[in-house]
DONU-278840 format. One line per field, with one value per residue (C-alpha): residue number from 1; x, y, z. Coordinates in pm, 1 decimal, padded with zeros to 6 digits, always signed. Layout:
nr: NUM  ... .
c1: X  ... .
c2: Y  ... .
c3: Z  ... .
***
This chain:
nr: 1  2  3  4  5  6  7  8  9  10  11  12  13  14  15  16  17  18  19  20  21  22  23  24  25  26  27  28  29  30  31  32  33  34  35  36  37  38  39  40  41  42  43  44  45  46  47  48  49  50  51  52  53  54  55  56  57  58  59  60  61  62  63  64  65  66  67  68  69  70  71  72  73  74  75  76  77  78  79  80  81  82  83  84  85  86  87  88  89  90  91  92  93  94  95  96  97  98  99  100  101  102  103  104  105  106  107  108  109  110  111  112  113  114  115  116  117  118  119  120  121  122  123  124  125  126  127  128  129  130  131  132  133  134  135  136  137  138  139  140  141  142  143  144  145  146  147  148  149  150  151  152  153  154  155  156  157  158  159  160  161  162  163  164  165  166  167  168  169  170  171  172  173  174  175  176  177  178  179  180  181  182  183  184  185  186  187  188  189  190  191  192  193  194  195  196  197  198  199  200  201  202  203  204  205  206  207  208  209  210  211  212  213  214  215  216  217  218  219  220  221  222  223  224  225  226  227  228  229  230  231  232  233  234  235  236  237  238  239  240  241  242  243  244  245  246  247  248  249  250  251  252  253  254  255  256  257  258  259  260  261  262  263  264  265  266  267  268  269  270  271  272  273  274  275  276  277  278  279  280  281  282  283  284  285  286  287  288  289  290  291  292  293  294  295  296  297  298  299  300  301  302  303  304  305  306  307  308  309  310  311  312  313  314  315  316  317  318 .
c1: +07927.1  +08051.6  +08407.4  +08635.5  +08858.8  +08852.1  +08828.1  +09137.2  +09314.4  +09333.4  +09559.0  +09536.2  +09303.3  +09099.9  +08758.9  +08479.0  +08152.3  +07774.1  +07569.2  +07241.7  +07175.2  +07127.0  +07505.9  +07595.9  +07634.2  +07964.9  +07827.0  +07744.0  +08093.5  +08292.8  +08080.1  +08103.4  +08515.3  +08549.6  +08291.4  +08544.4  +08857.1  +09102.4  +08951.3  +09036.1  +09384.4  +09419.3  +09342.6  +09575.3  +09847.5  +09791.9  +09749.7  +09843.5  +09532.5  +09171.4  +08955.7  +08625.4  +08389.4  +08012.3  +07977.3  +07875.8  +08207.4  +08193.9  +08462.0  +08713.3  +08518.3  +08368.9  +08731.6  +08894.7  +08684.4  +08680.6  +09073.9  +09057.0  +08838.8  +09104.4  +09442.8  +09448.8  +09570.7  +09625.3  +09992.7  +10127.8  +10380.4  +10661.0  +10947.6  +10753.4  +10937.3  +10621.5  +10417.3  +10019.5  +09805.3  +09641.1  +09313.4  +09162.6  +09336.5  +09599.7  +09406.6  +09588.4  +09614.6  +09819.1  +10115.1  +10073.5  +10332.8  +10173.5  +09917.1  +10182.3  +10450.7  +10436.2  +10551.8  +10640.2  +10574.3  +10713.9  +10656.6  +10566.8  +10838.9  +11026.2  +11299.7  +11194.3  +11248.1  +10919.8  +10690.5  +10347.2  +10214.8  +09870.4  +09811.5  +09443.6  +09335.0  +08981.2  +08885.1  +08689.0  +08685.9  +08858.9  +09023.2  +08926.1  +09164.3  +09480.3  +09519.3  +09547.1  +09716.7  +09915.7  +09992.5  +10266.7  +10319.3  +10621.9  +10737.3  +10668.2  +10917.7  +11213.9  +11151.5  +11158.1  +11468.4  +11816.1  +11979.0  +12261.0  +12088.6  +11854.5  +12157.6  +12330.1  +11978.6  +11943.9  +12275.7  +12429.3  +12088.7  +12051.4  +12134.5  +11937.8  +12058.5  +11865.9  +11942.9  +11602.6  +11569.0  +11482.3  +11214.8  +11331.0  +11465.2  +11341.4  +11110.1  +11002.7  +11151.0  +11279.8  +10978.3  +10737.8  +10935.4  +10966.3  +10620.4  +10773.6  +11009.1  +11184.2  +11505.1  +11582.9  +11240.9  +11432.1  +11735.1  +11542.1  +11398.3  +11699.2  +11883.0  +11579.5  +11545.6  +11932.9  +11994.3  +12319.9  +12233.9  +12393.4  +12286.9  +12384.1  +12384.8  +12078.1  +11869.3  +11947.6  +12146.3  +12018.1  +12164.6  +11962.1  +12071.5  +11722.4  +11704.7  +11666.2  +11463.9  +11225.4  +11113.0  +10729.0  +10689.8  +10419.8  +10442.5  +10775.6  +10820.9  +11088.2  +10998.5  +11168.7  +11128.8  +11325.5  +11282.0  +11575.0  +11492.0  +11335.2  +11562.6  +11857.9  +11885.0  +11990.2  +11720.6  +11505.5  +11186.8  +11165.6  +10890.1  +11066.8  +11378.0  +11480.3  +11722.3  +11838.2  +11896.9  +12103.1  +12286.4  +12366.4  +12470.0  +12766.3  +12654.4  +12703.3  +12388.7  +12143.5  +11804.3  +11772.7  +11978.3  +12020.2  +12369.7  +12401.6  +12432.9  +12779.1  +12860.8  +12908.3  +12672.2  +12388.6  +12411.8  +12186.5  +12194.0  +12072.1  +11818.0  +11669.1  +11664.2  +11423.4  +11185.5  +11153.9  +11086.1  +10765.9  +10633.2  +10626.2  +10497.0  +10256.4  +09875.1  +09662.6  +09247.3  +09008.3  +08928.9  +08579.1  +08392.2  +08416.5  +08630.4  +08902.2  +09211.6  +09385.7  +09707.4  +09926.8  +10223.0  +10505.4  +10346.1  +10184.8  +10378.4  +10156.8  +10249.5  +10016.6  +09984.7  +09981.0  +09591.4  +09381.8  +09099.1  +09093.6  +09181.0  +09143.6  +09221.3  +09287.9  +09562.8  +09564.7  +09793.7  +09826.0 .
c2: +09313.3  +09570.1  +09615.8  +09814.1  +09774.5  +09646.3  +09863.9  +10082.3  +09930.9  +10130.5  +09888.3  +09554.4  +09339.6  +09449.8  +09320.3  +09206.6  +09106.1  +09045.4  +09332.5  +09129.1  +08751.5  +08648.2  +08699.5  +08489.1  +08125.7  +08000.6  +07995.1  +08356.1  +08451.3  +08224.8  +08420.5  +08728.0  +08669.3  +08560.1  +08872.3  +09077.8  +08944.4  +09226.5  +09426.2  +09165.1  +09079.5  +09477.5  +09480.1  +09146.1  +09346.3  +09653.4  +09596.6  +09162.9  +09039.3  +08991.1  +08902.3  +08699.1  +08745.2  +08652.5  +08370.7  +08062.9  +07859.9  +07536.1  +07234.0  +07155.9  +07094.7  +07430.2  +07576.3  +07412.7  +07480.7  +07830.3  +07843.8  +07620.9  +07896.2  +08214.3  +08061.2  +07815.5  +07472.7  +07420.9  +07290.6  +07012.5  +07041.7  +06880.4  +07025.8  +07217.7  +07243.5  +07258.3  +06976.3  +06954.6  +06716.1  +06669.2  +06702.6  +06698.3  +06715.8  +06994.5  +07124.6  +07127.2  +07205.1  +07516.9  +07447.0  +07215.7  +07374.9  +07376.1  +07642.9  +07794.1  +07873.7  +08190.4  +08161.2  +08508.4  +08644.7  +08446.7  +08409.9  +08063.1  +07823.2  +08123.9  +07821.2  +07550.3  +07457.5  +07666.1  +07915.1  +07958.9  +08310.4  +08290.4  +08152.1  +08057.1  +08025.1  +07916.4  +07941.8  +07625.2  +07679.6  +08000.9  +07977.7  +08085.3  +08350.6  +08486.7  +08259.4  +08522.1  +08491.4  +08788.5  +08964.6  +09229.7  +09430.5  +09262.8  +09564.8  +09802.5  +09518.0  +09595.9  +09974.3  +09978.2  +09740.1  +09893.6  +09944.7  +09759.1  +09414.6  +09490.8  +09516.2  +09162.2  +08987.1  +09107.8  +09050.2  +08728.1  +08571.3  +08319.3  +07931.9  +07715.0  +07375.0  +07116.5  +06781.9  +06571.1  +06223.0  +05899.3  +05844.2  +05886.3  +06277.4  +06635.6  +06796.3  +06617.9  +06317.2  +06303.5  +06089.9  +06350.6  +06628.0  +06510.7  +06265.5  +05987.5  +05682.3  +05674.7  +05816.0  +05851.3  +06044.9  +06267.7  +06336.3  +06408.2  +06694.6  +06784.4  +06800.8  +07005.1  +07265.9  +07313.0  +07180.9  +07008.2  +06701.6  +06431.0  +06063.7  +06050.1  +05799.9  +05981.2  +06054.9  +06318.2  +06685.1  +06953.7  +07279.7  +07515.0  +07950.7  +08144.9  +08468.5  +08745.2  +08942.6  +08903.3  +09148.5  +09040.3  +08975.4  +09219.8  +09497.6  +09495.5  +09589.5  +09438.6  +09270.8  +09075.5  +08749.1  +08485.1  +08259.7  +08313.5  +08433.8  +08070.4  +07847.5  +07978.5  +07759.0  +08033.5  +08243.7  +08260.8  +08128.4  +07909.1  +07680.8  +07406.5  +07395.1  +07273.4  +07511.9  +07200.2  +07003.7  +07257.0  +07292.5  +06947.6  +06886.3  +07023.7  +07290.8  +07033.0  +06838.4  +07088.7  +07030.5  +07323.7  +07661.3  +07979.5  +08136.0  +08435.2  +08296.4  +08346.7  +08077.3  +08363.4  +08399.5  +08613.1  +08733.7  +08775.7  +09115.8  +09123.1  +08882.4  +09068.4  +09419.7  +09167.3  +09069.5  +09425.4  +09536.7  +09233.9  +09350.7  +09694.7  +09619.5  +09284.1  +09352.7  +09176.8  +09095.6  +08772.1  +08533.9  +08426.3  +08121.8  +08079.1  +08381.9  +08278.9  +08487.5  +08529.3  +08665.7  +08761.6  +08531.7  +08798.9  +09117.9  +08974.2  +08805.2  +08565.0  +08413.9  +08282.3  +08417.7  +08195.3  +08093.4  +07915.1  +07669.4  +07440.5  +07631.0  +07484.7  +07680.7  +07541.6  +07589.7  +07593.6  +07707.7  +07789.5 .
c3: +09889.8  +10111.0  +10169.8  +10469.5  +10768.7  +11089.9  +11383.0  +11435.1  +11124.1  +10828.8  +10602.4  +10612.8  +10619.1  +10369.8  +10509.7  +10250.7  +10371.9  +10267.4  +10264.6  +10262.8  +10305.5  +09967.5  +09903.8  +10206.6  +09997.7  +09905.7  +09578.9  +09575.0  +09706.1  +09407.1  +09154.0  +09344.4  +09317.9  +08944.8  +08847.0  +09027.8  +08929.9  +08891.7  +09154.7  +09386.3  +09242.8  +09295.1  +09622.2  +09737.6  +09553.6  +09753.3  +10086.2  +10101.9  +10251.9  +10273.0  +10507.0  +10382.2  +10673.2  +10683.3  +10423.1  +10438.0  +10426.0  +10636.8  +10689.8  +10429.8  +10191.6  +10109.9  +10194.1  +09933.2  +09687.4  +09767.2  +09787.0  +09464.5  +09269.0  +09402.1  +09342.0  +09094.8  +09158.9  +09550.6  +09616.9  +09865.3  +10166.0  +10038.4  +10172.0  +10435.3  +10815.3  +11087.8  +11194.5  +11036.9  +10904.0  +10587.1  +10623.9  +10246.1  +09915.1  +09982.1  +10302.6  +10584.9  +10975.3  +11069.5  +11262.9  +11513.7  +11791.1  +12135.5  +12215.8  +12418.9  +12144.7  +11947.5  +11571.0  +11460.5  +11138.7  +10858.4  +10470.3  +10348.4  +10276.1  +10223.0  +10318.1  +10092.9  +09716.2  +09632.7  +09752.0  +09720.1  +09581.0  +09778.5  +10147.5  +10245.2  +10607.2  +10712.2  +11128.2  +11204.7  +11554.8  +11709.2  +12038.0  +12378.8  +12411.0  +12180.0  +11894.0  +11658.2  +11309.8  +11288.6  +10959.3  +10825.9  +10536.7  +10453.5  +10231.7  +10558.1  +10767.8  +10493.1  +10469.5  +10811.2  +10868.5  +11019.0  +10688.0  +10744.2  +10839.5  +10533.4  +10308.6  +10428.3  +10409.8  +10036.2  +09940.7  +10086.3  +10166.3  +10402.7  +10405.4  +10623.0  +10749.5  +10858.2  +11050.4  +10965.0  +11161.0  +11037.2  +11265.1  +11599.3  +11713.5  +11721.7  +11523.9  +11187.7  +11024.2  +10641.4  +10574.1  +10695.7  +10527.0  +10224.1  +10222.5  +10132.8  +10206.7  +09894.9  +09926.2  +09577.3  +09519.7  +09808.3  +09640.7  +09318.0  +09474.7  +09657.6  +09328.3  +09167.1  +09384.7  +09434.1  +09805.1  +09971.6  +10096.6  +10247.7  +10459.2  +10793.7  +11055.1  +11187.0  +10877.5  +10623.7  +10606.9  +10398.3  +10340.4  +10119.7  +10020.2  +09964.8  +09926.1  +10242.1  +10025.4  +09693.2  +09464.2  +09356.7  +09001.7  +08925.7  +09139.2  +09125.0  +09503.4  +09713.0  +10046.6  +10368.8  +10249.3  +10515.7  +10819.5  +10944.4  +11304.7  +11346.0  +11176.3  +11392.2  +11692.4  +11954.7  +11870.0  +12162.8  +12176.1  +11871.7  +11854.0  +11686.4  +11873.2  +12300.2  +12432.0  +12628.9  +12327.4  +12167.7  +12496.8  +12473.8  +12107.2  +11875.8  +11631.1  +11326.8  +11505.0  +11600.7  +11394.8  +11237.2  +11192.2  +10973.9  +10892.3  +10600.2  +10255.5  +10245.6  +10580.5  +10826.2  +11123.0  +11217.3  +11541.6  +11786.9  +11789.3  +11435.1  +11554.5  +11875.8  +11583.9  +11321.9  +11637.1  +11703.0  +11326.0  +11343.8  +11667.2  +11573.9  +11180.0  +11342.3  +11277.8  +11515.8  +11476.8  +11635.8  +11462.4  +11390.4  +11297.9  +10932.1  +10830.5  +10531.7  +10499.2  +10208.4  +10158.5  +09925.9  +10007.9  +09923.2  +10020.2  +10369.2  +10657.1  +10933.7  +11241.3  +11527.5  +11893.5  +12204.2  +12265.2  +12490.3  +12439.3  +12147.6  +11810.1  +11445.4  +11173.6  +10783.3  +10534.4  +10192.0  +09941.6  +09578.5 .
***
Protein backbone atom coordinates (compact mmCIF):
# COMPACT_ATOMS: atom_id res chain seq x y z
CA UNK A 1 0.00 0.00 0.00
CA UNK A 2 1.14 3.38 -0.57
CA UNK A 3 0.10 6.13 1.57
CA UNK A 4 0.11 10.37 1.17
CA UNK A 5 -1.96 13.46 0.64
CA UNK A 6 -4.06 14.87 -1.71
CA UNK A 7 -2.97 17.63 -3.86
CA UNK A 8 -2.30 20.86 -1.94
CA UNK A 9 -3.30 19.24 1.45
CA UNK A 10 -0.69 18.39 3.73
CA UNK A 11 -2.92 17.17 6.83
CA UNK A 12 -5.82 15.54 6.47
CA UNK A 13 -6.91 13.15 4.68
CA UNK A 14 -4.44 10.84 5.03
CA UNK A 15 -4.81 9.06 1.57
CA UNK A 16 -4.02 5.16 1.35
CA UNK A 17 -4.12 3.49 -1.86
CA UNK A 18 -2.99 0.23 -3.84
CA UNK A 19 0.27 0.32 -5.17
CA UNK A 20 -0.36 -2.63 -7.56
CA UNK A 21 -3.58 -4.54 -8.48
CA UNK A 22 -3.27 -7.48 -6.49
CA UNK A 23 -3.97 -5.35 -3.33
CA UNK A 24 -7.08 -3.85 -4.90
CA UNK A 25 -9.77 -6.66 -3.30
CA UNK A 26 -11.76 -5.83 -0.35
CA UNK A 27 -10.31 -8.79 0.96
CA UNK A 28 -6.82 -7.62 0.54
CA UNK A 29 -7.62 -4.21 2.14
CA UNK A 30 -9.40 -5.98 5.57
CA UNK A 31 -6.13 -7.98 5.91
CA UNK A 32 -4.10 -5.17 4.86
CA UNK A 33 -5.99 -3.12 7.95
CA UNK A 34 -5.92 -5.82 10.77
CA UNK A 35 -1.94 -6.55 9.74
CA UNK A 36 -1.59 -2.89 10.35
CA UNK A 37 -3.57 -2.24 13.21
CA UNK A 38 -1.83 0.33 15.33
CA UNK A 39 -0.35 2.03 12.49
CA UNK A 40 -3.67 2.81 11.36
CA UNK A 41 -5.22 3.60 14.82
CA UNK A 42 -1.99 6.02 14.85
CA UNK A 43 -2.71 7.66 12.01
CA UNK A 44 -6.84 8.24 12.73
CA UNK A 45 -5.47 9.66 16.03
CA UNK A 46 -3.18 12.04 14.36
CA UNK A 47 -4.57 13.65 11.70
CA UNK A 48 -8.77 12.29 12.09
CA UNK A 49 -9.23 10.78 8.77
CA UNK A 50 -8.44 8.50 6.04
CA UNK A 51 -9.19 8.27 2.83
CA UNK A 52 -9.42 4.51 1.27
CA UNK A 53 -9.08 5.16 -2.43
CA UNK A 54 -8.59 2.50 -5.22
CA UNK A 55 -10.15 -0.70 -3.75
CA UNK A 56 -12.55 -2.67 -4.70
CA UNK A 57 -15.48 -1.68 -2.33
CA UNK A 58 -18.94 -1.93 -4.03
CA UNK A 59 -22.72 -1.38 -2.61
CA UNK A 60 -23.49 -1.89 0.97
CA UNK A 61 -22.60 -4.89 1.23
CA UNK A 62 -18.86 -4.75 0.87
CA UNK A 63 -19.12 -1.32 2.91
CA UNK A 64 -20.33 -2.77 5.84
CA UNK A 65 -18.22 -5.30 6.10
CA UNK A 66 -15.37 -3.17 5.65
CA UNK A 67 -16.71 -0.59 8.31
CA UNK A 68 -17.61 -3.81 10.37
CA UNK A 69 -13.80 -5.10 10.29
CA UNK A 70 -12.35 -1.14 11.37
CA UNK A 71 -14.71 -0.19 14.14
CA UNK A 72 -16.14 -2.89 15.82
CA UNK A 73 -19.79 -3.35 16.11
CA UNK A 74 -21.66 -0.75 13.73
CA UNK A 75 -24.31 1.29 15.83
CA UNK A 76 -28.02 2.40 14.94
CA UNK A 77 -29.59 6.00 14.63
CA UNK A 78 -31.61 6.13 17.46
CA UNK A 79 -31.75 9.41 18.62
CA UNK A 80 -30.19 10.82 15.47
CA UNK A 81 -31.79 14.49 14.12
CA UNK A 82 -31.39 14.39 9.96
CA UNK A 83 -33.49 12.51 7.65
CA UNK A 84 -31.78 8.99 5.92
CA UNK A 85 -32.71 5.71 5.24
CA UNK A 86 -31.56 2.47 6.28
CA UNK A 87 -30.22 0.87 3.70
CA UNK A 88 -28.55 -2.49 5.28
CA UNK A 89 -27.99 -3.47 8.84
CA UNK A 90 -26.67 -0.14 10.35
CA UNK A 91 -25.83 1.35 6.78
CA UNK A 92 -27.33 4.28 6.09
CA UNK A 93 -27.94 7.31 3.57
CA UNK A 94 -26.21 10.62 4.48
CA UNK A 95 -28.48 13.33 5.21
CA UNK A 96 -31.15 13.60 3.06
CA UNK A 97 -31.52 17.70 3.02
CA UNK A 98 -32.02 18.94 -0.53
CA UNK A 99 -29.01 19.15 -2.81
CA UNK A 100 -29.24 22.78 -2.29
CA UNK A 101 -28.64 23.02 1.57
CA UNK A 102 -25.18 23.16 2.97
CA UNK A 103 -24.68 21.31 6.43
CA UNK A 104 -21.59 22.76 7.97
CA UNK A 105 -19.15 20.94 9.81
CA UNK A 106 -20.52 19.06 12.69
CA UNK A 107 -19.44 16.05 14.99
CA UNK A 108 -21.80 13.10 15.08
CA UNK A 109 -24.66 13.16 17.43
CA UNK A 110 -22.50 15.37 19.25
CA UNK A 111 -26.44 16.22 20.41
CA UNK A 112 -27.76 12.86 21.13
CA UNK A 113 -27.60 10.34 24.12
CA UNK A 114 -24.33 8.79 22.45
CA UNK A 115 -21.70 9.33 20.08
CA UNK A 116 -19.99 7.25 17.88
CA UNK A 117 -15.99 7.20 18.05
CA UNK A 118 -15.56 6.28 14.21
CA UNK A 119 -17.72 7.64 11.15
CA UNK A 120 -17.56 5.59 7.81
CA UNK A 121 -18.58 7.10 4.48
CA UNK A 122 -18.61 5.12 1.19
CA UNK A 123 -19.34 7.32 -2.41
CA UNK A 124 -21.67 5.13 -4.46
CA UNK A 125 -22.27 7.61 -6.92
CA UNK A 126 -20.53 11.16 -6.65
CA UNK A 127 -22.33 14.16 -7.80
CA UNK A 128 -22.10 16.26 -10.84
CA UNK A 129 -20.70 19.16 -9.27
CA UNK A 130 -19.90 20.23 -5.34
CA UNK A 131 -21.16 17.57 -3.15
CA UNK A 132 -18.21 17.46 -1.19
CA UNK A 133 -18.00 16.11 2.45
CA UNK A 134 -16.02 18.58 4.13
CA UNK A 135 -13.71 17.76 7.05
CA UNK A 136 -11.93 19.81 10.04
CA UNK A 137 -9.45 19.22 12.52
CA UNK A 138 -11.74 19.74 15.19
CA UNK A 139 -8.80 20.43 17.69
CA UNK A 140 -7.47 23.22 15.00
CA UNK A 141 -11.51 24.75 15.19
CA UNK A 142 -11.02 25.15 19.26
CA UNK A 143 -7.39 26.39 19.13
CA UNK A 144 -8.44 28.64 16.78
CA UNK A 145 -11.82 29.78 18.49
CA UNK A 146 -12.16 33.57 19.96
CA UNK A 147 -11.26 32.68 23.47
CA UNK A 148 -14.07 33.88 25.01
CA UNK A 149 -16.80 31.83 22.98
CA UNK A 150 -14.34 28.80 23.49
CA UNK A 151 -14.50 29.32 27.23
CA UNK A 152 -18.60 29.47 27.48
CA UNK A 153 -18.84 26.40 25.05
CA UNK A 154 -16.50 24.36 27.47
CA UNK A 155 -17.88 25.49 30.47
CA UNK A 156 -21.72 25.84 30.42
CA UNK A 157 -22.15 23.55 27.38
CA UNK A 158 -24.97 23.66 25.35
CA UNK A 159 -28.69 22.36 25.78
CA UNK A 160 -30.58 21.55 22.77
CA UNK A 161 -34.40 21.49 22.61
CA UNK A 162 -36.34 19.81 20.37
CA UNK A 163 -40.16 19.94 19.44
CA UNK A 164 -40.55 16.34 17.54
CA UNK A 165 -44.11 15.75 15.79
CA UNK A 166 -46.27 12.91 15.92
CA UNK A 167 -46.52 12.49 12.39
CA UNK A 168 -47.60 15.54 10.89
CA UNK A 169 -44.97 18.92 11.20
CA UNK A 170 -41.40 19.90 10.39
CA UNK A 171 -38.55 17.99 10.20
CA UNK A 172 -38.70 14.34 11.73
CA UNK A 173 -41.37 12.78 13.81
CA UNK A 174 -40.76 11.04 17.41
CA UNK A 175 -41.37 7.78 15.65
CA UNK A 176 -38.59 8.32 13.19
CA UNK A 177 -36.32 9.74 15.89
CA UNK A 178 -36.53 7.44 18.19
CA UNK A 179 -37.46 4.18 15.64
CA UNK A 180 -40.18 3.23 17.26
CA UNK A 181 -43.93 3.70 18.29
CA UNK A 182 -43.65 2.73 21.73
CA UNK A 183 -43.64 5.54 23.84
CA UNK A 184 -42.52 3.94 26.86
CA UNK A 185 -39.42 2.40 24.90
CA UNK A 186 -39.03 6.46 24.33
CA UNK A 187 -38.98 7.55 27.68
CA UNK A 188 -36.66 4.64 28.60
CA UNK A 189 -34.11 6.12 26.59
CA UNK A 190 -34.95 9.54 27.48
CA UNK A 191 -34.43 8.62 31.11
CA UNK A 192 -31.06 6.70 30.16
CA UNK A 193 -29.31 9.12 28.49
CA UNK A 194 -30.42 12.01 30.92
CA UNK A 195 -32.96 14.14 28.70
CA UNK A 196 -36.15 16.37 29.78
CA UNK A 197 -38.94 15.21 28.17
CA UNK A 198 -42.36 15.88 28.14
CA UNK A 199 -45.88 14.86 25.76
CA UNK A 200 -47.38 17.54 24.10
CA UNK A 201 -50.40 18.04 22.17
CA UNK A 202 -48.12 17.88 19.13
CA UNK A 203 -45.77 14.97 19.85
CA UNK A 204 -42.94 15.05 22.29
CA UNK A 205 -40.36 17.87 23.96
CA UNK A 206 -36.89 17.02 24.62
CA UNK A 207 -34.35 19.07 26.19
CA UNK A 208 -30.87 17.53 26.39
CA UNK A 209 -27.11 19.60 28.04
CA UNK A 210 -23.98 18.04 26.02
CA UNK A 211 -20.95 19.20 26.29
CA UNK A 212 -19.35 22.29 23.91
CA UNK A 213 -16.22 20.60 24.06
CA UNK A 214 -14.69 16.84 24.68
CA UNK A 215 -11.42 15.84 25.59
CA UNK A 216 -10.68 12.31 23.57
CA UNK A 217 -10.01 9.49 25.75
CA UNK A 218 -6.66 8.51 24.46
CA UNK A 219 -4.96 11.32 23.23
CA UNK A 220 -6.11 13.24 25.70
CA UNK A 221 -6.62 16.39 23.40
CA UNK A 222 -9.54 18.64 23.78
CA UNK A 223 -11.74 19.45 20.73
CA UNK A 224 -15.07 21.63 19.61
CA UNK A 225 -17.43 19.09 20.03
CA UNK A 226 -21.29 20.76 19.46
CA UNK A 227 -24.06 21.38 16.93
CA UNK A 228 -25.02 24.21 18.16
CA UNK A 229 -24.78 26.58 15.09
CA UNK A 230 -27.56 24.19 13.54
CA UNK A 231 -29.80 23.44 16.27
CA UNK A 232 -30.36 27.23 16.90
CA UNK A 233 -33.33 28.29 14.90
CA UNK A 234 -32.09 31.90 13.92
CA UNK A 235 -29.02 30.71 12.67
CA UNK A 236 -29.02 31.36 9.10
CA UNK A 237 -29.10 28.89 6.68
CA UNK A 238 -30.01 25.78 8.59
CA UNK A 239 -30.99 22.92 6.66
CA UNK A 240 -33.52 21.63 8.99
CA UNK A 241 -35.30 24.66 9.89
CA UNK A 242 -38.06 27.45 7.57
CA UNK A 243 -37.23 30.88 8.46
CA UNK A 244 -41.00 31.39 7.78
CA UNK A 245 -42.00 28.89 10.24
CA UNK A 246 -40.00 30.30 12.92
CA UNK A 247 -41.36 33.69 11.93
CA UNK A 248 -44.61 32.41 12.53
CA UNK A 249 -44.38 30.40 15.82
CA UNK A 250 -43.50 31.36 19.60
CA UNK A 251 -39.99 30.37 20.62
CA UNK A 252 -41.50 27.51 23.01
CA UNK A 253 -42.65 25.82 19.44
CA UNK A 254 -39.87 26.12 17.13
CA UNK A 255 -38.54 22.47 16.13
CA UNK A 256 -35.36 22.65 17.13
CA UNK A 257 -32.97 25.19 19.04
CA UNK A 258 -29.63 25.54 20.99
CA UNK A 259 -29.23 27.87 24.11
CA UNK A 260 -25.80 27.60 26.50
CA UNK A 261 -26.07 24.92 29.09
CA UNK A 262 -26.82 27.20 31.64
CA UNK A 263 -30.52 28.58 29.77
CA UNK A 264 -28.93 31.78 28.49
CA UNK A 265 -28.70 32.42 24.75
CA UNK A 266 -26.10 32.31 22.15
CA UNK A 267 -26.13 35.10 20.09
CA UNK A 268 -25.72 35.50 16.78
CA UNK A 269 -22.75 37.16 16.95
CA UNK A 270 -21.16 34.18 18.57
CA UNK A 271 -22.75 32.27 15.83
CA UNK A 272 -21.58 34.30 12.59
CA UNK A 273 -17.56 34.05 14.74
CA UNK A 274 -18.12 29.72 14.76
CA UNK A 275 -19.12 29.84 10.82
CA UNK A 276 -16.07 31.74 10.27
CA UNK A 277 -13.68 29.43 12.48
CA UNK A 278 -15.27 26.18 9.96
CA UNK A 279 -14.77 28.00 6.79
CA UNK A 280 -11.42 28.97 7.53
CA UNK A 281 -10.41 25.31 9.34
CA UNK A 282 -13.02 23.32 6.37
CA UNK A 283 -10.86 20.91 4.13
CA UNK A 284 -12.40 20.32 0.88
CA UNK A 285 -11.52 17.17 -1.83
CA UNK A 286 -14.02 15.22 -4.77
CA UNK A 287 -15.31 12.51 -4.21
CA UNK A 288 -14.79 9.42 -6.24
CA UNK A 289 -16.53 6.26 -7.03
CA UNK A 290 -15.86 3.86 -4.31
CA UNK A 291 -13.63 5.93 -1.96
CA UNK A 292 -14.57 5.18 2.03
CA UNK A 293 -13.73 7.83 4.54
CA UNK A 294 -13.07 7.22 7.84
CA UNK A 295 -12.85 9.49 10.53
CA UNK A 296 -12.06 9.78 13.76
CA UNK A 297 -15.39 11.03 15.20
CA UNK A 298 -13.78 13.45 17.91
CA UNK A 299 -10.70 14.60 16.22
CA UNK A 300 -12.48 15.19 12.56
CA UNK A 301 -15.55 17.42 11.86
CA UNK A 302 -17.74 16.72 8.25
CA UNK A 303 -20.36 18.54 6.69
CA UNK A 304 -21.58 18.35 2.97
CA UNK A 305 -21.41 21.14 0.23
CA UNK A 306 -24.32 22.06 -2.06
CA UNK A 307 -24.03 19.61 -5.30
CA UNK A 308 -25.56 18.94 -8.44
CA UNK A 309 -26.57 15.75 -10.19
CA UNK A 310 -27.66 12.77 -8.27
CA UNK A 311 -25.24 12.03 -5.21
CA UNK A 312 -25.27 8.78 -2.97
CA UNK A 313 -22.97 8.43 -0.44
CA UNK A 314 -23.22 5.67 2.72
CA UNK A 315 -23.00 5.97 6.45
CA UNK A 316 -21.91 3.81 8.86
CA UNK A 317 -20.94 4.13 12.29
CA UNK A 318 -19.20 2.38 15.10
Amino acid sequence: MKEGYLKNLDHMPLVIEPETAKEKPLEELINWCAENREHIDAELHRCGALLFRGFDVTGTGDFNRFASSQGGDLQNYVGGDSPRSELADKVYTSTEFPPADELYLHNELSYAGWFPSRVFFHCATAAQSGGETQIGDSRRILEEMPADIAEKFTTKGVAYIQNLHGGEGEGKSWQQTFETEDRSSVEAYCREHDMDFRWTGKGLWTRKVRSGTIEHPLTRERSWFNQADQFHALAPGVARIDPELIASLPAEDWPCHATYGDGTDISLEELDHIRRVFREQEVLFTWRKGDVLMLDNIIAAHGRKPYTGERRILVAMS
